[in-house]
N, C-alpha and C positions, 0 to 999 in steps of 0.2 A: 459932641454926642452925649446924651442924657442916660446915666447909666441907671437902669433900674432901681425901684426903690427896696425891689428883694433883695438885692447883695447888700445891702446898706445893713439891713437885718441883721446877717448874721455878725456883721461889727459888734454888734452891742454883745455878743458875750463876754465874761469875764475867765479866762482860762489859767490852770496853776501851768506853768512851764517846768518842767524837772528836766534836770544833766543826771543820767543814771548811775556817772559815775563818783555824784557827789550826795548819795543819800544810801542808807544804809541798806542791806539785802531785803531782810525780812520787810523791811515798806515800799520797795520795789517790787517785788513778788504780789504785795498783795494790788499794786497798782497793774502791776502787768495781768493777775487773775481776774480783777474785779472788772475791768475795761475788756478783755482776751472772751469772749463768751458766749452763748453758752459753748461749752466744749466734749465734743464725747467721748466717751471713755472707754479704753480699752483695759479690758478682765484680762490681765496676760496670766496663763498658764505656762510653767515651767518645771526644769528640774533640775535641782543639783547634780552634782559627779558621782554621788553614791545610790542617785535615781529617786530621792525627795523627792512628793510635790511640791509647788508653791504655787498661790494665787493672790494676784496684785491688780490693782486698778490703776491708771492712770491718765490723765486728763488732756495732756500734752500726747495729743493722738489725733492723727486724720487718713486718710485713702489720698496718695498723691497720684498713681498711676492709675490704669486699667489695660496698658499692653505694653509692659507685664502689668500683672497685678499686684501692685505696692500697697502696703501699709507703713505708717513711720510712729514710732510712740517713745516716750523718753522718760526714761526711771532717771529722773536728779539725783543729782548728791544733795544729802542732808544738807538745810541750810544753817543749822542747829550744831550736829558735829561733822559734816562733810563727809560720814561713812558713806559707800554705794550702796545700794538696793540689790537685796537677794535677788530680784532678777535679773538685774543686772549682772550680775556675779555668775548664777547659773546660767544664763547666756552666753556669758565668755569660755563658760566650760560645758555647754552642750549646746548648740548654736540652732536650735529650734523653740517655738512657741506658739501655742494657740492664743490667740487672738480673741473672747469671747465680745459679744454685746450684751449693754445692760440693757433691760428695762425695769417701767417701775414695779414688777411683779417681783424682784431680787435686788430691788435699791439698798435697800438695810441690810440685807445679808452680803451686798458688796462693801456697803462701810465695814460690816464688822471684820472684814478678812483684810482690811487696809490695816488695822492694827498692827503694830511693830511689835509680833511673834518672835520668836526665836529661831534662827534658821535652823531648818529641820522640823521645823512644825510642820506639820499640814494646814494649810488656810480653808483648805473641803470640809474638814474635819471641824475646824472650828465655827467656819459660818454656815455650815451644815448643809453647805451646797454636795450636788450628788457629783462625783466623777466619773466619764465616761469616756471609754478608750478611742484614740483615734485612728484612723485608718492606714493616715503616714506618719506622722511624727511622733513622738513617744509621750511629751509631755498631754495631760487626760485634759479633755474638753469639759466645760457646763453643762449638764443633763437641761437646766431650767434656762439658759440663754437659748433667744430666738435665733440668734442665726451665730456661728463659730468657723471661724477660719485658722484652718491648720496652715502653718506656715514653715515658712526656712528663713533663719538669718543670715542675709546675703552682707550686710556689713553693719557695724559700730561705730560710731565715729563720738568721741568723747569730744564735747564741746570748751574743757576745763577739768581744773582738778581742785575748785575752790567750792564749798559749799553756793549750793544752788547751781552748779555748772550740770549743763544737761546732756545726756549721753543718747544718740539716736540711735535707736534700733529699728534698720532698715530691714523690712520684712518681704519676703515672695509667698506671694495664697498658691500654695497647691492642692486645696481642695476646701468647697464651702458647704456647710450641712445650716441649711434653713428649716426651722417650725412650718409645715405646711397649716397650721392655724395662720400665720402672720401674711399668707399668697391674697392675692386677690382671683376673679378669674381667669386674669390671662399670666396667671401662676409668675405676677412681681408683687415684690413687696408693698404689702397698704401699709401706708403712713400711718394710720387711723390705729390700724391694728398691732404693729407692732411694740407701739406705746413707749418710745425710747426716751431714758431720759441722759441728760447732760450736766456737767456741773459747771456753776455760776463762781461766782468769788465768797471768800469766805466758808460756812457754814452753806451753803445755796447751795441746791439745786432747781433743775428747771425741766418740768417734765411735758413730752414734745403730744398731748392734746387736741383735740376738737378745740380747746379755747383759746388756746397760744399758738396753734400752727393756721397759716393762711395761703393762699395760690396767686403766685407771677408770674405771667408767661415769660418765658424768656425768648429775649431777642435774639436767636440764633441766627435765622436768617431775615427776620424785616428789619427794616431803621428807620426810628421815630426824628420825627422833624425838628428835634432836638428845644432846648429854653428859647438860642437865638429868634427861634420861629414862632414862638406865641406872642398873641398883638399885646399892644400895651396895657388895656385896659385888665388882660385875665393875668400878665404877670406882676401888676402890682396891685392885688385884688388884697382885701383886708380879710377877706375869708378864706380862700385855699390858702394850704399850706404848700414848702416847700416839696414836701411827697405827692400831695394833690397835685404838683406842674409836672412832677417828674412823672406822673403818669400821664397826664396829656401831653408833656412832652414827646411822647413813645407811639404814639397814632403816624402812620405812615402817611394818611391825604386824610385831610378835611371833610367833612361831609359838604355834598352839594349842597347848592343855594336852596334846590328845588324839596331837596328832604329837611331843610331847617324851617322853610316854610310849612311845610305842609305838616312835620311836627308841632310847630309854631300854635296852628289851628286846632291841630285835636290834643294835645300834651300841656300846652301851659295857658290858653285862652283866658280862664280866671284870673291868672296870676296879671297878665295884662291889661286887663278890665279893674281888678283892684286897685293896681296902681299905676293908672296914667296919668294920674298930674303926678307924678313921685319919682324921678327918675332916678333918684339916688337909691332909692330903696327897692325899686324893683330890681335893679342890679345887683343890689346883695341878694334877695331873694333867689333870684337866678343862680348868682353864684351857691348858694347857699344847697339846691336844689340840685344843680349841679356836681355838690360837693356831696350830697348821698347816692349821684349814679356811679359814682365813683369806687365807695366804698361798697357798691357792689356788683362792681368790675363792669360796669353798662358803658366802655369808653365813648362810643358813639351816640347814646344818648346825652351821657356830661359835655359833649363838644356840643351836641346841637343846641342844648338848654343853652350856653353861653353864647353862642353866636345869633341866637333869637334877638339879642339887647341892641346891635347896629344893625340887623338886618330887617330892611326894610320900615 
């Protein structure tokens, strides 16, 4: 059997292998950030035993649940001196937190409250963010975050007790206060609008854009006729890539003979006509042609452009 000449492709990369347990923290860490991304961040609000606030960010944050409603976010240990995180710390001694979001209207006022203050500081105070009381739990919400979730911490689970060991704080939402600036009309959140951003590795961030955000259907319920099922000539094409198959991969049926035809005549006629003594080269064209209905989501026209080259 002739195995495609796309897998053969991705041989030729040259990869560093790392055993994690043989390189040292601090360049682990930045391997695990720099690759791990973008990531969003959660603005945790808290408070000591004597009812401080504190406000922390951190990056090691996602929504695992929705029944219930989970959050999970992880103040490490110092990789540097292995202390825990003020939040960390006020969590063990008052076991609630809001939860804020960032976006980029409060980017830099979220770095400057990441600074290692002194506990007992106020982080509001210092990055000048407003605080605002919450309805259940004690510790005060972001006036300027778009959407805040007041929570309860239903468990901790310390992952280690060695610098960079991560401590999960599993969270239950019991109540969410969204920006009605960020709704759309049918009152859910626009992507467009709520402008969130995420942090990259290093010094990076990465802000979520009209220019860096894109739309994929998900295949909830159809199922694309996978690589096995593309002819030979489109999966060893020297123009698509491998994200170009993966999308015509994901086409449930074919288009008819009848609609590549009759595409055929009104859609590509010139490209036909330019080059019939050329076979090699209308084929790339095709592909080529194929690979801008692509990038703008026309699956059914990129299948027909391609299937014009043997049919008929």
């Amino acid at each position: 059997m002739k195995v495609p000449l796309y897998y053969f492709i991705l041989e030729w990369k040259l990869m560093l292998t790392i055993d994690p347990k043989e390189i040292a923290v601090p360049k682990l860490h930045h391997y695990l950030l720099g690759a791990v991304g973008p990531r969003p961040i959660a603005f945790a609000s808290t408070i000591d035993a004597e009812g401080n606030d504190n406000l922390a960010p951190f990056s090691f944050f996602n929504v695992f649940s929705a029944n219930p409603p989970i959050l999970i976010f992880s103040p490490a240990r110092s990789g540097r001196t292995n202390k825990t995180k003020d939040t960390y710390n006020n969590i063990k001694a008052h076991p609630e937190v809001v939860i804020n979001v960032v976006n980029y209207d409060i980017v830099h006022q979220m770095s400057l409250a990441s600074s290692p203050f002194s506990p007992g500081i106020s982080e509001f105070e210092k990055s000048g963010l407003t605080p605002l009381d919450s309805e259940i739990v004690a510790p005060k919400r972001v006036a300027e975050s778009p959407v805040q979730f007041e929570c309860k911490v239903i468990e901790v689970n310390e992952l280690g007790d060695q610098g960079g060991a991560g401590n999960l704080i599993i969270c239950e939402v019991l109540k969410i206060h969204i920006d009605e600036s960020v709704l759309n009309a049918d009152q859910l959140i626009d992507q467009h609008k709520i402008d969130l951003v995420s942090r990259m590795g290093g010094n990076w961030y990465c802000r979520a854009d009209s220019a860096s955000m894109f739309e994929i259907t998900k295949p909830i319920t159809s199922i694309g006729i996978g690589f096995d099922q593309l002819p030979a000539d489109i999966l060893n094409s020297t123009i698509l890539t491998g994200n170009d198959l993966g999308q015509l991969a994901g086409i449930e049926e074919l288009p008819n003979e009848t609609d590549v035809n009759e595409f055929k005549l009104l859609e590509l006629s010139d490209l036909f006509v330019s080059f019939e003594d050329d076979a090699i080269q209308l084929e790339k064209e095709l592909h080529t042609k194929a690979q801008l209905f692509l990038t703008e989501n026309n699956l059914k026209e990129a299948w027909m452009t391609l299937l014009t080259f043997n049919n008929g």
